[in-house]
LUMZA-643500 format. One record per atom (N, C-alpha, C, O, CB): atom name; z, x, y; residue number from 1. Coordinates in pm, whole numbers, plus 32768, in hexadecimal, padded with zeros to 4 digits. Glycine has a CB too. Example, Ala and Ser with C-alpha at 12.3 -4.5 7.8 and 13.67 -1.06 7.14 Angstrom:
(r 'N', (830C, 8527, 7DC7), 1);
(r 'CA', (830C, 84CE, 7E3E), 1);
(r 'C', (830C, 8528, 7EB6), 1);
(r 'O', (834E, 8590, 7EB4), 1);
(r 'CB', (8389, 846B, 7E41), 1);
(r 'N', (82C4, 8505, 7F1F), 2);
(r 'CA', (82CA, 8557, 7F96), 2);
(r 'C', (8313, 850A, 8003), 2);
(r 'O', (8324, 853D, 8072), 2);
(r 'CB', (823C, 8580, 7FC4), 2);
//
This chain:
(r 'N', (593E, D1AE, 76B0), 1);
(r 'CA', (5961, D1FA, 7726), 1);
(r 'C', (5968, D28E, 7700), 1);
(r 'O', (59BC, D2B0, 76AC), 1);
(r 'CB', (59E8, D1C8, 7762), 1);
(r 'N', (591F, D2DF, 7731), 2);
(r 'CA', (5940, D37E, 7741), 2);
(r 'C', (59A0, D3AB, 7791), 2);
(r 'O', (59BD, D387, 7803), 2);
(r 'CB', (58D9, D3C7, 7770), 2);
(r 'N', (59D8, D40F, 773E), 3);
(r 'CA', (5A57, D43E, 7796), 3);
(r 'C', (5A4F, D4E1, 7788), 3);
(r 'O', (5A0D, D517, 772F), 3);
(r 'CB', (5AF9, D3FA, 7754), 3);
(r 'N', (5A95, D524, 77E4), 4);
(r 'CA', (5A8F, D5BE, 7810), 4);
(r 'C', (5B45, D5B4, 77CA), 4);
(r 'O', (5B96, D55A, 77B6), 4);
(r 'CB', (5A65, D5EF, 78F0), 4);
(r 'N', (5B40, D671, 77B6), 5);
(r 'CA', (5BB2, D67A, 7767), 5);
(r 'C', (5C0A, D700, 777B), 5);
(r 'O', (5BAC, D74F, 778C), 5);
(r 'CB', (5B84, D66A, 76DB), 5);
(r 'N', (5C7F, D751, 7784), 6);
(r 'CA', (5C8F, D790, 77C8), 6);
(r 'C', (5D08, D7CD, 778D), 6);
(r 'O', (5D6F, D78A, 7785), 6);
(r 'CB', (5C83, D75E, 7835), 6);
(r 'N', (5D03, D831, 776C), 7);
(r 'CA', (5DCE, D865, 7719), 7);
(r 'C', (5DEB, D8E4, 7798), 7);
(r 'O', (5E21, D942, 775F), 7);
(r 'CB', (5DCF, D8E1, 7617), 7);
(r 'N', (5DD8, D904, 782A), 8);
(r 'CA', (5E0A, D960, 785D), 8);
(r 'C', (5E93, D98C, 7866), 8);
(r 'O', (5F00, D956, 787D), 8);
(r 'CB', (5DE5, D956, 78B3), 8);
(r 'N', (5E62, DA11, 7848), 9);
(r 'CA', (5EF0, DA78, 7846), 9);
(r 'C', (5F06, DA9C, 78BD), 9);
(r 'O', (5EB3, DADA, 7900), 9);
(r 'CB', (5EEC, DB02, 77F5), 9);
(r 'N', (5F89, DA74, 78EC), 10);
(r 'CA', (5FD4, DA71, 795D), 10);
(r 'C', (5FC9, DAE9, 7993), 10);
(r 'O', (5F80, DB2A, 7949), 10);
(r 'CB', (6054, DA4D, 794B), 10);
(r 'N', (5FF7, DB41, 7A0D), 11);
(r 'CA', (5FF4, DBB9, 7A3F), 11);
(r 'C', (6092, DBB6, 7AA3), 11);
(r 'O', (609F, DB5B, 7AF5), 11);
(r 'CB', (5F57, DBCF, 7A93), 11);
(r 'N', (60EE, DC0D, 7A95), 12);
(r 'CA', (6149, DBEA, 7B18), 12);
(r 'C', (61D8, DB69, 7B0D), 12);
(r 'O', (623A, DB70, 7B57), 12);
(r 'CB', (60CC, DBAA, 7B8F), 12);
(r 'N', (61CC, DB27, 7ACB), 13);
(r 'CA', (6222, DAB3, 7AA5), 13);
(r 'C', (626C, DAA2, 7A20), 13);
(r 'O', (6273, DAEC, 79BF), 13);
(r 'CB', (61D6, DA49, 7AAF), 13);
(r 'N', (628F, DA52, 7A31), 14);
(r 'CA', (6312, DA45, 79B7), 14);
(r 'C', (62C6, DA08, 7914), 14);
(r 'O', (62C7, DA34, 78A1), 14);
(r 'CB', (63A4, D9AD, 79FE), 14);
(r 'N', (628D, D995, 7956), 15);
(r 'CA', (620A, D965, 7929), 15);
(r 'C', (61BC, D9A7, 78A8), 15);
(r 'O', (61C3, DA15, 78E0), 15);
(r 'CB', (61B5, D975, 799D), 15);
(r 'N', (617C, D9C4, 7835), 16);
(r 'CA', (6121, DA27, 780C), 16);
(r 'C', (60AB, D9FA, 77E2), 16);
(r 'O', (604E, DA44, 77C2), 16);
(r 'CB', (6151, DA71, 77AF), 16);
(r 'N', (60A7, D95E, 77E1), 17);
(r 'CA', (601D, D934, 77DA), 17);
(r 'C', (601E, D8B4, 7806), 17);
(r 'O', (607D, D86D, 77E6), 17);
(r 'CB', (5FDD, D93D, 7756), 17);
(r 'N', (5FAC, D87D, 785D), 18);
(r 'CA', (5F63, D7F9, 7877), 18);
(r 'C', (5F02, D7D1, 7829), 18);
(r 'O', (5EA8, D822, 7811), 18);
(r 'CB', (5F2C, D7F5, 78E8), 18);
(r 'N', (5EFC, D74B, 77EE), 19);
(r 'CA', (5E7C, D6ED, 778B), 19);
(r 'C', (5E7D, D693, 77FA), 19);
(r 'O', (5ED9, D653, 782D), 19);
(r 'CB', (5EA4, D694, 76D2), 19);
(r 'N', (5DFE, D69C, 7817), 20);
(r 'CA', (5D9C, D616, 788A), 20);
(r 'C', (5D3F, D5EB, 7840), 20);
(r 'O', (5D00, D62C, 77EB), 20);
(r 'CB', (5D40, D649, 7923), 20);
(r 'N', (5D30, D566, 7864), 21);
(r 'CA', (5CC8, D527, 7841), 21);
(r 'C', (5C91, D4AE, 789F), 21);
(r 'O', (5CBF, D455, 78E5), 21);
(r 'CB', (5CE5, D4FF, 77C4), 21);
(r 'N', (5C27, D4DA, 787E), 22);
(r 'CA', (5BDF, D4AA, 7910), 22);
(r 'C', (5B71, D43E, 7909), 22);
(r 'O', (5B35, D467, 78A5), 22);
(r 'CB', (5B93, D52B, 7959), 22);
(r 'N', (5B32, D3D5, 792D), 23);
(r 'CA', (5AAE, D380, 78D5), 23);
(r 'C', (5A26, D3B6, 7950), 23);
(r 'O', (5A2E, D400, 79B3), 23);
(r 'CB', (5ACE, D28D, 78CF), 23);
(r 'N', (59D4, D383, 7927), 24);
(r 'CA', (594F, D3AE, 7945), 24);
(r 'C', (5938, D3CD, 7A0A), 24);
(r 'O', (58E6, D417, 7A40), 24);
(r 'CB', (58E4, D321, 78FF), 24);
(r 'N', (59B6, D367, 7A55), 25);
(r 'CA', (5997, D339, 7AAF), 25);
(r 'C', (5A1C, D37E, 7AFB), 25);
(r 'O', (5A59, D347, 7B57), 25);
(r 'CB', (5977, D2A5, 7AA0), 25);
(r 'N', (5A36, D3EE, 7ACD), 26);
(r 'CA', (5A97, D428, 7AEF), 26);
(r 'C', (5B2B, D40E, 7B23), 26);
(r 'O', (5B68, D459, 7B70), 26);
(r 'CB', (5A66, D457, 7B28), 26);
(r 'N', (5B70, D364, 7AD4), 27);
(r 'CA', (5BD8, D34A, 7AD2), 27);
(r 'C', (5C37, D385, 7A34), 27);
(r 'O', (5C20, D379, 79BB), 27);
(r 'CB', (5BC8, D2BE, 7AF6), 27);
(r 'N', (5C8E, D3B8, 7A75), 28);
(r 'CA', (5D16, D3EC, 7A28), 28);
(r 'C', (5D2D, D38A, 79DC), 28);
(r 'O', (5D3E, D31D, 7A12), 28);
(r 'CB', (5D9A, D40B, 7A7A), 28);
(r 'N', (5D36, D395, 7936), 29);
(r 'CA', (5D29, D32E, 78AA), 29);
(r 'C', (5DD3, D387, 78A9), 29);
(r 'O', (5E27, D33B, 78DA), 29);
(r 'CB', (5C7B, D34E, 77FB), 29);
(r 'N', (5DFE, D3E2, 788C), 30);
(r 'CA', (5E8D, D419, 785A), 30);
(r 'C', (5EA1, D498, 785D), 30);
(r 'O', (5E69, D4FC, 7830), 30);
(r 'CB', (5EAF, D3FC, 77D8), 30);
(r 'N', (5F06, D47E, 78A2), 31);
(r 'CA', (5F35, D565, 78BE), 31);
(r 'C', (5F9B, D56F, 7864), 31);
(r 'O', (5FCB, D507, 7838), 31);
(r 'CB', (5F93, D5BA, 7985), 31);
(r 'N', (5FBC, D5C0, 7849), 32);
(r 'CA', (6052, D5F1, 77FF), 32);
(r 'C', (6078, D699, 7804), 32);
(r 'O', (6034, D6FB, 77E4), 32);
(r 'CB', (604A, D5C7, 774A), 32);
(r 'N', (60DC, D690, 782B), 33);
(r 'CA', (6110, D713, 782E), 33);
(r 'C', (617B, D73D, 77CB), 33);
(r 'O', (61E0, D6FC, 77AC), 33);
(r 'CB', (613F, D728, 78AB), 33);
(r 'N', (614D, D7C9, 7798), 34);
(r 'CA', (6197, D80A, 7745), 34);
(r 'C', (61F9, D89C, 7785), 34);
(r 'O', (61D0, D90E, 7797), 34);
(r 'CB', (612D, D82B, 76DA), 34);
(r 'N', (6273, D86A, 779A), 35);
(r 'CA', (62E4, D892, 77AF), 35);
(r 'C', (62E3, D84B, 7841), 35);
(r 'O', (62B1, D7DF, 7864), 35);
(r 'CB', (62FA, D92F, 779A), 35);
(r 'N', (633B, D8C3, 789B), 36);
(r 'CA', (6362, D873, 793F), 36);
(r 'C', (63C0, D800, 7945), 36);
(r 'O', (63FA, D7D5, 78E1), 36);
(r 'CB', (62D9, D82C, 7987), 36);
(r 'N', (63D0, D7C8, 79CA), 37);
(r 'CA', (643B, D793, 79B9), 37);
(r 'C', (641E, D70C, 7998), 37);
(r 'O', (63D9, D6C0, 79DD), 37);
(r 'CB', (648A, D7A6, 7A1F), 37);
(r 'N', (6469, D6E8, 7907), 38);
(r 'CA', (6427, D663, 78C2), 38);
(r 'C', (63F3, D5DB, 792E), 38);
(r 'O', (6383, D5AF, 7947), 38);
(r 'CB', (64A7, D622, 7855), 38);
(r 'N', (647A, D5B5, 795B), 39);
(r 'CA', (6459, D56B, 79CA), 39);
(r 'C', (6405, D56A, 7A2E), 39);
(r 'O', (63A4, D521, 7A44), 39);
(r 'CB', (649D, D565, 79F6), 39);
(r 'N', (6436, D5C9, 7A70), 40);
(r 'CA', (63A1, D5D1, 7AE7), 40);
(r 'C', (633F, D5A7, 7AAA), 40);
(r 'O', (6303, D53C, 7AB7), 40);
(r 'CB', (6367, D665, 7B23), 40);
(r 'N', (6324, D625, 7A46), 41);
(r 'CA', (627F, D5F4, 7A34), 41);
(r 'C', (6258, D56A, 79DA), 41);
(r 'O', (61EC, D532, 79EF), 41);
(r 'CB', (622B, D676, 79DF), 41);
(r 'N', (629C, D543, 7991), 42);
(r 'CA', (6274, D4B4, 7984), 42);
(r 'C', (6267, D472, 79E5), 42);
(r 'O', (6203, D42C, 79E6), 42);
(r 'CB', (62BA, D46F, 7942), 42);
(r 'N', (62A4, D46D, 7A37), 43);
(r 'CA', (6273, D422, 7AC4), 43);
(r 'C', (61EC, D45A, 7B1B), 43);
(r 'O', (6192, D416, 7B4D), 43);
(r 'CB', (62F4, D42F, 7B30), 43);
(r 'N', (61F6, D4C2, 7B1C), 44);
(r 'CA', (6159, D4F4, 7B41), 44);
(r 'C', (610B, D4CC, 7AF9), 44);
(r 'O', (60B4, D492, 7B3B), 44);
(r 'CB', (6137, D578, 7B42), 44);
(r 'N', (60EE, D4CA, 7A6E), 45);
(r 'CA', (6090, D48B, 7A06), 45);
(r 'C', (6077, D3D7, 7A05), 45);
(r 'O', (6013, D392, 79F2), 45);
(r 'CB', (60D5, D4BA, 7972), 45);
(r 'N', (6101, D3BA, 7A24), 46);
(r 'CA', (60F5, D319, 7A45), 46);
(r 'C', (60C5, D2E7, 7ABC), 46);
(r 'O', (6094, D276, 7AC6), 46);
(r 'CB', (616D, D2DA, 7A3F), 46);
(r 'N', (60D6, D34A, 7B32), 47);
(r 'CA', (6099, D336, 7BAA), 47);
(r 'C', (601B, D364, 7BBC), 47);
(r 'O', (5FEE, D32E, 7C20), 47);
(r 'CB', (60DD, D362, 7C03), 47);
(r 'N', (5FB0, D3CA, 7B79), 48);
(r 'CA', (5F41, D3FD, 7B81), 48);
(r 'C', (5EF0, D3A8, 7B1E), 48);
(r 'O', (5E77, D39B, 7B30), 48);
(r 'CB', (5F47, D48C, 7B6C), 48);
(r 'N', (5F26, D374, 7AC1), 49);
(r 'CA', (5ED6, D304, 7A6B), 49);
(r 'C', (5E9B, D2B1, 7AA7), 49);
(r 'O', (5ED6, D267, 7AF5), 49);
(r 'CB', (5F1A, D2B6, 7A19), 49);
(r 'N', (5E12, D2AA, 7A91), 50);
(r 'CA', (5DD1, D22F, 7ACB), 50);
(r 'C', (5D78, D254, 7B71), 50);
(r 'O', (5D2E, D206, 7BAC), 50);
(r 'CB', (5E60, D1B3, 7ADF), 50);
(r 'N', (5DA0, D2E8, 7BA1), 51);
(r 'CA', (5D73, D2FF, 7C1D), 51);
(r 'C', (5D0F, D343, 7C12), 51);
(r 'O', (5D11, D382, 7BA8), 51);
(r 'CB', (5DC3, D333, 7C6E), 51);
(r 'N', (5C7F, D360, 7C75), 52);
(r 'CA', (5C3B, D3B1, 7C6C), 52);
(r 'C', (5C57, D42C, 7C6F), 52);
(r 'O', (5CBE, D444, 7CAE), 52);
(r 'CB', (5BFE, D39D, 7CA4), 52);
(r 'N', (5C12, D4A3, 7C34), 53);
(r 'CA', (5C45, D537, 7BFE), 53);
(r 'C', (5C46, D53F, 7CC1), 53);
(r 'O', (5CAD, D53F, 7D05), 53);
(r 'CB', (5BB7, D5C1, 7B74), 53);
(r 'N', (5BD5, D545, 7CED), 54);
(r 'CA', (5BD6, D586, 7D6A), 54);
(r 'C', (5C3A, D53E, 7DDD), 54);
(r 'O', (5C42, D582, 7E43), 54);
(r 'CB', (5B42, D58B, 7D98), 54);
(r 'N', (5C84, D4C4, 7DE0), 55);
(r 'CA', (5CF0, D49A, 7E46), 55);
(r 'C', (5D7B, D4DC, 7DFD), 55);
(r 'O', (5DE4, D4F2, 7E39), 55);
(r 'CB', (5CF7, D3DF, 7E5C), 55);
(r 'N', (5D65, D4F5, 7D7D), 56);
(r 'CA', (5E17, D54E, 7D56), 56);
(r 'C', (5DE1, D5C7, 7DAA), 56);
(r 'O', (5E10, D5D8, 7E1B), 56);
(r 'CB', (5E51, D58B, 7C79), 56);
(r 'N', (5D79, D624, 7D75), 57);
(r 'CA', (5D8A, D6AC, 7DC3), 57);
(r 'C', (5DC5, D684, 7E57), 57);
(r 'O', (5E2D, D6AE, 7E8A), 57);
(r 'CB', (5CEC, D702, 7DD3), 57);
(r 'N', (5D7A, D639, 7E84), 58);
(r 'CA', (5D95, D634, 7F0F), 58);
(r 'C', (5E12, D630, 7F56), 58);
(r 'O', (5E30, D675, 7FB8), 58);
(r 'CB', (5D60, D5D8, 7F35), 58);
(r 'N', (5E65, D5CA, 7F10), 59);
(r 'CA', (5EE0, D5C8, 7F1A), 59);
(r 'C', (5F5F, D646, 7EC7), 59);
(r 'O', (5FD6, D654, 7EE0), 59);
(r 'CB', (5EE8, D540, 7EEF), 59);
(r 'N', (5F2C, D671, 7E8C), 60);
(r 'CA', (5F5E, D6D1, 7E1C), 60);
(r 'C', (5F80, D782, 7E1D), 60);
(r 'O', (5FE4, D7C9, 7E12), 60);
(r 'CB', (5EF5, D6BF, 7DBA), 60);
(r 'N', (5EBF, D79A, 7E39), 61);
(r 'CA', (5EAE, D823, 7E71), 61);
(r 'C', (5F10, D87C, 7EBF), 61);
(r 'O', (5F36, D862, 7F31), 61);
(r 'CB', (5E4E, D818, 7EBF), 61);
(r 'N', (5F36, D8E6, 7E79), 62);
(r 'CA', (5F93, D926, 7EE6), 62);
(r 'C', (5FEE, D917, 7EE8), 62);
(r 'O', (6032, D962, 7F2E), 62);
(r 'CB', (5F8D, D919, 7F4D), 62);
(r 'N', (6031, D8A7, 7E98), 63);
(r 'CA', (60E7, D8A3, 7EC5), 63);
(r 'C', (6135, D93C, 7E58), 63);
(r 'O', (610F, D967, 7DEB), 63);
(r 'CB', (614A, D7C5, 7E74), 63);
(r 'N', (61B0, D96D, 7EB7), 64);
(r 'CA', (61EE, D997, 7E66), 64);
(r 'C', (6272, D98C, 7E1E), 64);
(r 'O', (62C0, D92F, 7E32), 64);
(r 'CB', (61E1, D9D9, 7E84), 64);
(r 'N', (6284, D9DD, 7DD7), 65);
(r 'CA', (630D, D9C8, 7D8D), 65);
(r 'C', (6360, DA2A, 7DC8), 65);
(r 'O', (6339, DA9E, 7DB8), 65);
(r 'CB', (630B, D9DB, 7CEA), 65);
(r 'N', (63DD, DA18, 7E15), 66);
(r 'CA', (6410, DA7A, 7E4D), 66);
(r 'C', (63D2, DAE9, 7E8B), 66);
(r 'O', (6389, DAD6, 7EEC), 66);
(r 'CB', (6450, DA9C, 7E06), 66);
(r 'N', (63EA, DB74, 7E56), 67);
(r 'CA', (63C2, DBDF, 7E6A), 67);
(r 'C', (6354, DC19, 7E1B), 67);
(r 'O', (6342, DC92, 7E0D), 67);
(r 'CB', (641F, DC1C, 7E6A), 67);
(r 'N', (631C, DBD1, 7DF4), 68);
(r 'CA', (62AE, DC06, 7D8C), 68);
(r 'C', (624C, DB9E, 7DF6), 68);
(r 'O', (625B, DB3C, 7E3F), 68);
(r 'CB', (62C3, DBDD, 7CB8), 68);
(r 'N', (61D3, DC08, 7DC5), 69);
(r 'CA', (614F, DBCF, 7E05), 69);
(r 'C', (60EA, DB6D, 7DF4), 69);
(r 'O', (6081, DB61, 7E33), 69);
(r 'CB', (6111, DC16, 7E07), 69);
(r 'N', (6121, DB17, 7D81), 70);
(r 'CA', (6106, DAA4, 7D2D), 70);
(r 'C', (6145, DA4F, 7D0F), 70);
(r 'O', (61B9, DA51, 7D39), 70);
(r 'CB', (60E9, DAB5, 7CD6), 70);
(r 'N', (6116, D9D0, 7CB1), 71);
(r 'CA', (61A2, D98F, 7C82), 71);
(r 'C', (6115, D937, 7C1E), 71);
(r 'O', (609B, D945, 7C21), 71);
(r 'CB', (6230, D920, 7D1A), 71);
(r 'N', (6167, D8E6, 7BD4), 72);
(r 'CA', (6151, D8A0, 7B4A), 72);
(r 'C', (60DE, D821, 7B81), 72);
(r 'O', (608C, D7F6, 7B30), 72);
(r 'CB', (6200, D858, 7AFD), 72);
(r 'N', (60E2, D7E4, 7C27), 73);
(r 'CA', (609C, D793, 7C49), 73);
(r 'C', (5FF5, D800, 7C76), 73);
(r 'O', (5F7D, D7F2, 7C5C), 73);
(r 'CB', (60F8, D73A, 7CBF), 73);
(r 'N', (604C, D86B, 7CC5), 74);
(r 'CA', (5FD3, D8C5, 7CE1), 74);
(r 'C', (5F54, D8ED, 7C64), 74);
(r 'O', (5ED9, D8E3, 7C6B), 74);
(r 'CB', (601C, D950, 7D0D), 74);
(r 'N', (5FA9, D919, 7BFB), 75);
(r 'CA', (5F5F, D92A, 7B6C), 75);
(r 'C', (5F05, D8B3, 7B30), 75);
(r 'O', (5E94, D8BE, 7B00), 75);
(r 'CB', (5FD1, D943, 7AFE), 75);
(r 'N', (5F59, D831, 7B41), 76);
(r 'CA', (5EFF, D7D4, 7B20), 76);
(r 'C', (5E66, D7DC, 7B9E), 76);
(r 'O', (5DF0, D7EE, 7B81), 76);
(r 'CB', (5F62, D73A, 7B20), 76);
(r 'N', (5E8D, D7D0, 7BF4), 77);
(r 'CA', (5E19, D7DA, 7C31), 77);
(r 'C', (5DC0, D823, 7BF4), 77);
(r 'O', (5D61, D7E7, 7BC1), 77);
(r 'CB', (5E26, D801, 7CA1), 77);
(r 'N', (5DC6, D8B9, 7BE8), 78);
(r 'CA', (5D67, D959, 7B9C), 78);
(r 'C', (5D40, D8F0, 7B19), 78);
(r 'O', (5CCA, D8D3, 7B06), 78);
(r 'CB', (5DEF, DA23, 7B59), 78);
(r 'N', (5D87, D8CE, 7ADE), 79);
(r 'CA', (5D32, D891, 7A6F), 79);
(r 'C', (5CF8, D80D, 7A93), 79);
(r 'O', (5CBA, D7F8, 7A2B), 79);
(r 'CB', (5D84, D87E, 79F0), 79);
(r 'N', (5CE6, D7BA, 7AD0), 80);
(r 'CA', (5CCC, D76C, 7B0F), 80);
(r 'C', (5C34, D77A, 7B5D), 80);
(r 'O', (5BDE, D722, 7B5C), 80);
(r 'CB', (5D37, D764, 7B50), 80);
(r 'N', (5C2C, D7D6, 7B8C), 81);
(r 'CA', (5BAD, D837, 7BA7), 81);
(r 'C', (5B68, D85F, 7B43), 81);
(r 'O', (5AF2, D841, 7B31), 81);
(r 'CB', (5BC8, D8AF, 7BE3), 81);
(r 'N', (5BB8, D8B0, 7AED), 82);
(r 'CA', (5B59, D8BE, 7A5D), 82);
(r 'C', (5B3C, D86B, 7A16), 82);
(r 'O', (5AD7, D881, 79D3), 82);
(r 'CB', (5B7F, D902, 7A01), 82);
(r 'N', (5B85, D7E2, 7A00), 83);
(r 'CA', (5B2F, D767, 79C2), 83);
(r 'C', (5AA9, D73F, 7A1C), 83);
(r 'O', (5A42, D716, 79E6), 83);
(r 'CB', (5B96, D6D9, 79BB), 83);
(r 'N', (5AAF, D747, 7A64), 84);
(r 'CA', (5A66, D727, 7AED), 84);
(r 'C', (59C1, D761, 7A9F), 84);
(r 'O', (5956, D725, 7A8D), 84);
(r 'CB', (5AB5, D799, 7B9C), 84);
(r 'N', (59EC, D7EA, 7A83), 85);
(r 'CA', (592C, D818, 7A54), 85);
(r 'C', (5933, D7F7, 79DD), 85);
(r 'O', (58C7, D81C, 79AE), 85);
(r 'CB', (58E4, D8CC, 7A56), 85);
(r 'N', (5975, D7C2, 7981), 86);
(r 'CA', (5940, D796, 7913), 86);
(r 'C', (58F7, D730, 7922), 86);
(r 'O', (58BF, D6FD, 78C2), 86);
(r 'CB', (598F, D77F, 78BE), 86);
//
């Protein structure tokens, strides 16, 4: 199996980096986030596992974190996109 691969640096969030990994057919193999809030995002990573890249954006895209114009689900998406052209 070929897989797509991904270390994005966060922008805006607590977060400072996302690792995606993705297989040929564009289902989510394992995310992990480095910093942010531990919990949450293990649950985002346990819930985006296994889904196509393009139904997380869908559901994902755009949310924010309070008062800031982003948030840690939004970011996964941006990289999520950039695995996308690999």
């Amino acid at each position: 199996m070929n897989t797509k691969h991904i270390m994005y640096q966060t922008h805006g969030t607590c977060s400072q980096m996302i690792d995606v990994t993705a297989d040929e057919n564009d289902v989510i193999q394992q995310v992990f986030f480095l910093g942010g809030c531990n919990g949450n995002l293990q649950g985002i990573s346990q819930l985006v596992t296994g889904q196509k890249i393009d139904d997380v954006i869908a559901k994902l895209n755009g949310i924010r974190c309070g008062a800031k114009s982003t948030s840690c689900p939004d970011q996964l998406c941006r990289a999520l996109e950039e695995l996308k052209k690999r």
